[in-house]
N, C-alpha and C positions, 0 to 999 in steps of 0.2 A: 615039376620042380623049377623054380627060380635060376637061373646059374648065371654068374657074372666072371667072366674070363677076362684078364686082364693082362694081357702081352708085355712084359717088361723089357722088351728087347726094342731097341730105338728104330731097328733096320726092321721094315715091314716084308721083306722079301728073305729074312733069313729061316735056316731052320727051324725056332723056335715058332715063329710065324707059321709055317706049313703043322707046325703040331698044334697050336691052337686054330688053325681053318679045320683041321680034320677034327679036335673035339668039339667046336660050335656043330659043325657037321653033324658029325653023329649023334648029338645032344638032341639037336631040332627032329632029326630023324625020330628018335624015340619017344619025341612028342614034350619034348623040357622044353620051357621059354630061358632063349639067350641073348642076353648082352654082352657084345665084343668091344672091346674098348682098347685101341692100339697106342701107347705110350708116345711113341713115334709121332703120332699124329694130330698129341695134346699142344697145347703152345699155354707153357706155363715159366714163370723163373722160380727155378729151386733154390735159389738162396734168399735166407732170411737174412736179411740187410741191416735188420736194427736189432738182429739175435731174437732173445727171450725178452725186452723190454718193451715191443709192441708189436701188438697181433697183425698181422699183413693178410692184406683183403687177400681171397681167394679167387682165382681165374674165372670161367667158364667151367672150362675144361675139370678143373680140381672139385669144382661144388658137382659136378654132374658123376665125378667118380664116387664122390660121399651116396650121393643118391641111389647110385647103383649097389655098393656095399651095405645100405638100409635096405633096399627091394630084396636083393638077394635069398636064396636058402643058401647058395652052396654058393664061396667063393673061390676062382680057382687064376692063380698067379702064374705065367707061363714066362719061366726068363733064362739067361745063360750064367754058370757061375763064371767071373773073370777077377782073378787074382785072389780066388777067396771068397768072393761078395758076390753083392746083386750089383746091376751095372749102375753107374752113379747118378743118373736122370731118373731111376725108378727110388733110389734114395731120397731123391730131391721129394 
């Protein structure tokens, strides 16, 4: 299976971090191809500048997570709730 893990926590050394190292881990062990892709480590601006009235290019980073979410079987979102939500850079 495809699986594309996508760390939504900004801090690569946190907890949520150590849970998506151990499921690429265990993924690849059982023979699944994986894509890890750490939020933290994207360099994009989350805000739309001119809102809904024009489309703003995409990064690197943003076209390469499209890519990954078309490759995929199985997509899997690793983040912390804080206040409620997902953290605001996984927003963006």
């Amino acid at each position: 299976m495809k699986i594309y893990i996508l760390l939504g926590h900004p801090d690569n050394d946190s907890f949520n971090a150590r849970i998506a190292n151990a499921y690429s881990h265990a993924a690849k062990q059982k023979g699944h191809e994986v894509r890890l892709q750490r939020i933290g480590d994207m360099c994009f601006d989350p805000v739309l500048w001119k809102g809904y009235k024009q489309q703003q290019e995409l990064e690197p980073e943003l076209k390469q997570a499209q890519e990954n979410i078309l490759w995929c079987e199985k997509w899997v979102i690793i983040y912390p709730v804080w206040w409620g939500s997902v953290p605001a850079i996984l927003k963006g």
